[in-house]
C-alpha positions as CSV (number, residue, x, y, z in Angstrom):
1,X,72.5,124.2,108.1
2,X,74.8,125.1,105.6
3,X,75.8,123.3,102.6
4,X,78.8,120.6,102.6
5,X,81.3,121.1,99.8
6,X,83.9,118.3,100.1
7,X,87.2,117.6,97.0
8,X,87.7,113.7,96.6
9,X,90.3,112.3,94.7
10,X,88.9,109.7,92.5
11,X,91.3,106.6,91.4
12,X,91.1,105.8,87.9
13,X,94.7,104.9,86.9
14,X,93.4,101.6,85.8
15,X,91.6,102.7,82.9
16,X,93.4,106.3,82.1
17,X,95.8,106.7,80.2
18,X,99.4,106.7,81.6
19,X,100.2,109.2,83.8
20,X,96.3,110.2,85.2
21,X,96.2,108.0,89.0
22,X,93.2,110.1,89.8
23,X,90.1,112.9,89.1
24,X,89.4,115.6,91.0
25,X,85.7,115.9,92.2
26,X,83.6,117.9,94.0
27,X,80.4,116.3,96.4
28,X,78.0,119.2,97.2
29,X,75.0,118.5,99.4
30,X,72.6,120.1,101.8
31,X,72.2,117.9,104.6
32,X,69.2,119.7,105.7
33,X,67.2,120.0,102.1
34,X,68.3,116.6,100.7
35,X,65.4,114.4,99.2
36,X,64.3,111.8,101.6
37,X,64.3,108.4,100.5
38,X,66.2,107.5,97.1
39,X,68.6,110.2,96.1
40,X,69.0,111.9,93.1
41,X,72.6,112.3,91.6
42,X,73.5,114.7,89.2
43,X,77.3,114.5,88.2
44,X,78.3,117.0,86.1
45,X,81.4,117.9,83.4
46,X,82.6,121.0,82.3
47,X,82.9,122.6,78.7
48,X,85.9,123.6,76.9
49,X,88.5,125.6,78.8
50,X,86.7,125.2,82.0
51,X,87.2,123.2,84.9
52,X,84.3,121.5,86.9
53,X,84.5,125.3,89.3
54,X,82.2,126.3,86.1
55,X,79.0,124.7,88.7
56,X,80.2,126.2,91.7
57,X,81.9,129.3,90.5
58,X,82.1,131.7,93.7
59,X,80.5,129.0,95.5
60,X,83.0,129.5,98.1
61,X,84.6,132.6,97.0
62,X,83.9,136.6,97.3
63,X,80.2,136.3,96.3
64,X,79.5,133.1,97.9
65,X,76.2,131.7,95.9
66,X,75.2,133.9,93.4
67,X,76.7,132.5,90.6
68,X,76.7,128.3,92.3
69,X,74.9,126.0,89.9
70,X,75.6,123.1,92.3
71,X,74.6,125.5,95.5
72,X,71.4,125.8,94.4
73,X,70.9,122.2,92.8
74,X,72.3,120.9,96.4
75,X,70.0,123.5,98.3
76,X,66.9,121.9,95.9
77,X,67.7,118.5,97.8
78,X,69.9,116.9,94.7
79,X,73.2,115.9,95.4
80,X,76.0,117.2,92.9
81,X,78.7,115.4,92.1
82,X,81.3,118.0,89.9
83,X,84.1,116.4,88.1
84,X,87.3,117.5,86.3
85,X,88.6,115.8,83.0
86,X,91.7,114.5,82.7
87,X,94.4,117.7,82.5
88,X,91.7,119.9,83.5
89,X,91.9,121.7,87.3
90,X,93.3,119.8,90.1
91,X,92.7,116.2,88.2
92,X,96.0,114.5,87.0
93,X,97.6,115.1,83.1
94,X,98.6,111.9,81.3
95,X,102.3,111.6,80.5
96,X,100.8,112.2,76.8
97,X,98.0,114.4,76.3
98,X,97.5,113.4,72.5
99,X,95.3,110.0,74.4
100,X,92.9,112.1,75.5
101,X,90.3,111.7,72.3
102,X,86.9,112.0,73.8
103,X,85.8,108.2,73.7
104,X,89.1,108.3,75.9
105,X,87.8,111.3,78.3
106,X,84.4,110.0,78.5
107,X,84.9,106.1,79.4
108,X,87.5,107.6,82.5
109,X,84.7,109.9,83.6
110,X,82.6,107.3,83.5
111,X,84.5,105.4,85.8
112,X,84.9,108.3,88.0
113,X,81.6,108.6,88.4
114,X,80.8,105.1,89.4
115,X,83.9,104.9,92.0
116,X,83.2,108.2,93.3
117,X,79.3,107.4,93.8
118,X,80.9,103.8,95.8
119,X,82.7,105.9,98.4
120,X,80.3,108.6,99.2
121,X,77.4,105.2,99.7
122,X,75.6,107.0,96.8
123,X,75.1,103.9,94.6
124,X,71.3,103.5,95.5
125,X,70.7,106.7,93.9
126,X,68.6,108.2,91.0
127,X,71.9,109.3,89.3
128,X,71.9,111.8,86.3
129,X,74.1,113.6,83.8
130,X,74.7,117.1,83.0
131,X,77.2,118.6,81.1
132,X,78.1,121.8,79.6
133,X,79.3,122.9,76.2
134,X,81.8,120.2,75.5
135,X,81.3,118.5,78.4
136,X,77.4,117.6,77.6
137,X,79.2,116.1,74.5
138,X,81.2,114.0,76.9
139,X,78.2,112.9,79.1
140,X,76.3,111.9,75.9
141,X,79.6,109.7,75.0
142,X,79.5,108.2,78.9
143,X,76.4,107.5,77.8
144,X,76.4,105.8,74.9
145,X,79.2,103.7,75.3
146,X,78.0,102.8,79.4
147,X,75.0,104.0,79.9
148,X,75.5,105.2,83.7
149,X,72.6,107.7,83.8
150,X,69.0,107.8,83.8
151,X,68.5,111.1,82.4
152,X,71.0,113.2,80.7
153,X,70.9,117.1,80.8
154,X,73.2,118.9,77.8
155,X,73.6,122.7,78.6
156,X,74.9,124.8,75.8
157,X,75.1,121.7,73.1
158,X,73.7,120.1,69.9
159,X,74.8,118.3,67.0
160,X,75.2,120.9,65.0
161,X,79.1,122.4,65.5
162,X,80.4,125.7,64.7
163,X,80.7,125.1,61.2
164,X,81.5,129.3,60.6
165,X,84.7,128.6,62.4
166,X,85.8,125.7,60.5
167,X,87.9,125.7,57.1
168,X,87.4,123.3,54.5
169,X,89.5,120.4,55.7
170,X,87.3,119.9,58.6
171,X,83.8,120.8,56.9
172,X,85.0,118.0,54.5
173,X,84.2,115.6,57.4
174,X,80.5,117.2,58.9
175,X,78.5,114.9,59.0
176,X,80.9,111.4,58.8
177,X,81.6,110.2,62.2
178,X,83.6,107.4,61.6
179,X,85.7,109.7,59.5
180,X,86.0,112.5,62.2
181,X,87.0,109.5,64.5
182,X,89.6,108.0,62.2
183,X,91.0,112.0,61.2
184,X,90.9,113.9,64.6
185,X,94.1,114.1,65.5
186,X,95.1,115.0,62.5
187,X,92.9,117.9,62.4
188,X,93.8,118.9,65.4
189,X,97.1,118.9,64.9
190,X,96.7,120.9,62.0
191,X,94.5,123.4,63.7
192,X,96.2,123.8,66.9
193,X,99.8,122.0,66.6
194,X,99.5,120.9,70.3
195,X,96.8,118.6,72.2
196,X,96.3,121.2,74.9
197,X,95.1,124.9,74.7
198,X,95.5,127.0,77.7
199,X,91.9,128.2,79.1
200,X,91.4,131.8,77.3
201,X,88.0,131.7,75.9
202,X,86.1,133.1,79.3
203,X,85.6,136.5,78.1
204,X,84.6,135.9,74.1
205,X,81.6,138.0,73.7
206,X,80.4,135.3,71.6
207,X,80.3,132.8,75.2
208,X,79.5,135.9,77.5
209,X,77.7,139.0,75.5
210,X,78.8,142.7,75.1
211,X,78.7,143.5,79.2
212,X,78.6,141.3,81.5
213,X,79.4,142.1,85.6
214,X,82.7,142.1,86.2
215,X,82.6,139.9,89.2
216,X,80.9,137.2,86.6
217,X,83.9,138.0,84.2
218,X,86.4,137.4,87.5
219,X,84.8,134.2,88.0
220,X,84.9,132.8,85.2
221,X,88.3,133.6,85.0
222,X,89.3,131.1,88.2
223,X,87.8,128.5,86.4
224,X,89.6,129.0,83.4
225,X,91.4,125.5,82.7
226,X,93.1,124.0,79.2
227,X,90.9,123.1,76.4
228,X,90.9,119.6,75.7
229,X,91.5,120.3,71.7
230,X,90.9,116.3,70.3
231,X,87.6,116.9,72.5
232,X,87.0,120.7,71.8
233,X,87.2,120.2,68.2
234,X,85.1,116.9,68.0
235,X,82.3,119.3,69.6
236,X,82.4,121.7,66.9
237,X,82.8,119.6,63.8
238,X,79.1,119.1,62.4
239,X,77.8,115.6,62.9
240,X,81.0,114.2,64.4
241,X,79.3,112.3,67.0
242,X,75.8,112.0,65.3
243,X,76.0,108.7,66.2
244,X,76.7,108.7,69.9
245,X,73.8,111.1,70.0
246,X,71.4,108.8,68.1
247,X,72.5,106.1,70.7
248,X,70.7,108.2,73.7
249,X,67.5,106.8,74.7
250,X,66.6,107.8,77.7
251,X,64.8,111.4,78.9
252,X,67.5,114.6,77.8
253,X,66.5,117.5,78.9
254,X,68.2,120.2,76.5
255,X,69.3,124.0,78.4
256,X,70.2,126.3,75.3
257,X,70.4,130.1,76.1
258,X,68.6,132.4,73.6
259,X,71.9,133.6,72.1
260,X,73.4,130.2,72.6
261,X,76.0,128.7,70.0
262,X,74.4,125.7,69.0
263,X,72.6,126.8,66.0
264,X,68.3,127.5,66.5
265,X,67.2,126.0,69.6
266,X,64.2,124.5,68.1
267,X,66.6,122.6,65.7
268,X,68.2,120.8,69.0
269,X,66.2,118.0,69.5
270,X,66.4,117.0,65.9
271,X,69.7,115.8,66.9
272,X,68.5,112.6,69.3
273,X,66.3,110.7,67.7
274,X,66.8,108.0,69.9
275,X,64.9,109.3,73.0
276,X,61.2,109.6,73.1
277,X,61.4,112.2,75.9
278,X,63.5,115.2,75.1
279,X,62.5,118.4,76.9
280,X,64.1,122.0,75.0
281,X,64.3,125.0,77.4
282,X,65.5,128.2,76.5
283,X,66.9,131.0,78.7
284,X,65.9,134.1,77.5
285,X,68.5,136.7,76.9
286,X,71.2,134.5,78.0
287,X,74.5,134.3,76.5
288,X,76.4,130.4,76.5
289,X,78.0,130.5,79.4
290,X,74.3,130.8,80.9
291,X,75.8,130.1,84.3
292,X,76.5,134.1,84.4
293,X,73.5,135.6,83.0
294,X,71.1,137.8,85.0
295,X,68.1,134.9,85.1
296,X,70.6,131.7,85.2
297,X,68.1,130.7,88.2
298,X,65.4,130.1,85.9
299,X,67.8,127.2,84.4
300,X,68.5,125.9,87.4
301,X,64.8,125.4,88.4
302,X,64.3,123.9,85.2
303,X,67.3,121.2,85.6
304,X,65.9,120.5,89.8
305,X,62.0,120.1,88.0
306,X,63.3,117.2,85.6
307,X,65.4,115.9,88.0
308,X,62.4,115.4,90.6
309,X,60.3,114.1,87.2
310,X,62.8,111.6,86.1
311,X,63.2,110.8,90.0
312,X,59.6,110.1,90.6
313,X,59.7,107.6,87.3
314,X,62.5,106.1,88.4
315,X,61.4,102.5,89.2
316,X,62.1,100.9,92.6
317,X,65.6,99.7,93.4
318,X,65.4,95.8,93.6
């Protein structure tokens, strides 16, 4: 049987800012591979300049499958639940993009995902978090400030920031999250003079290395969606969100590619203190956009073997 793929539009104009009635989401299953018994959930969020087509890219498209995170998470027996930001792909753009800071972003996604679990009759489910890049920022705010998941998987993401792209202004602020809060606009106005950056980071060599496929390149490219820039920059600053982070307590399991951006891998877990349980996997050879390199199924397997971990923990519903 093959796999369902179904777009739901996701009502959250009660708690968005003006102008955003609903999110876009994506519901990918196999009917014929899903886990019997309690399901597991995994909703995921995009990174910077990407839309939630990043887990499904060619999913149903020239190369169907080969590069479809949520295909083979859904073909595994998980359900995948991939959602768009606010401005980001088909989901709607508030009448003024300058509300979307990421405390913003995050407590809307986490509505999503809770309204979005209601109508598919998902809410007696093990349900988890992934993001990548940016978005695993955002799934570790949901968490912190709602804690909707029982596991949270951050692909491509630490604490650390870019601090090599950062000028002095900003690096002023690593480090100080209540300052970064209080300054980010500002910032960001200074850096980028406008609250949305049109998607044009999918072929950086730093994201993708020196050669990948050109179909890879191609697909990334239809996911190509605006940068969130309060939210981009947040990710990047050092320490901007240490303590949302240090708030996590439940399992994390951390998906850094060997030529990843996030500083050295074995630096990452440093950056949750809070959780007792954080597994580190590293994809070797893999650039950060891991979703296109050559062994991005052994990343994959890793996120569908802590799902079925955290699953079999799970306690009993009452």
């Amino acid at each position: 049987m093959a796999l369902e793929r179904s777009s739901v539009r996701v009502r959250v104009g009660d708690v968005a800012p003006a102008g955003v009635e609903a999110l876009h989401a994506r519901v990918v299953l196999d009917p014929a591979s899903r886990q019997t018994g309690r399901p597991v959930v995994v909703c995921c969020f995009p990174g910077g300049g990407m839309s939630a087509r990043y887990f499904e890219l060619d999913g149903d498209g020239e190369v169907p499958g080969r590069y479809d995170m949520a295909g083979h998470l859904a073909a595994a027996g998980l359900v995948v639940v991939a959602i768009d930001h606010p401005a980001v792909g088909e989901s709607d753009i508030p009448d003024d993009p300058w509300t979307l800071r990421p405390e913003t972003v995050a407590d809307v996604g986490a509505t999503a995902v809770r309204r979005v679990l209601e109508s598919q009759g998902l809410t007696d489910s093990v349900l988890l978090g992934l993001g990548h890049s940016m978005g695993a920022m955002l799934v570790a705010y949901q968490q912190a400030r709602h804690r909707p998941y029982q596991g949270i998987a951050l692909l491509g993401h630490s604490g650390r920031g870019l601090p090599d792209v950062l000028g002095p202004a900003e690096l002023a602020l690593a480090g100080d999250p209540a300052r970064a809060h209080g300054e980010i606009v500002e910032l960001t106005r200074a850096r980028f003079g406008r609250p949305l950056q049109p998607g044009g980071t999918t072929r950086s060599t730093m994201l993708v290395g020196e050669d990948p496929p050109a179909e890879a390149l191609a697909a990334l490219d239809r996911a190509a969606a605006p940068l969130l820039n309060l939210c981009g920059l947040t990710a990047i600053l050092p320490g901007s969100h240490a303590d949302v982070l240090a708030a996590i307590d439940v399992p994390v399991l951390l998906g850094i590619a060997e030529h990843d951006i996030v500083g050295p891998p074995d630096e990452a877990p440093s950056y949750l203190p809070g959780s007792a349980d954080v597994e580190l996997f590293v994809l070797p050879g893999a650039h950060h956009n891991s979703s296109i390199a050559p062994n991005r199924e052994l990343l994959w397997d890793r996120v569908v073997d802590w799902a079925t971990k955290i699953r079999a923990a799970a306690p009993s519903p009452r």
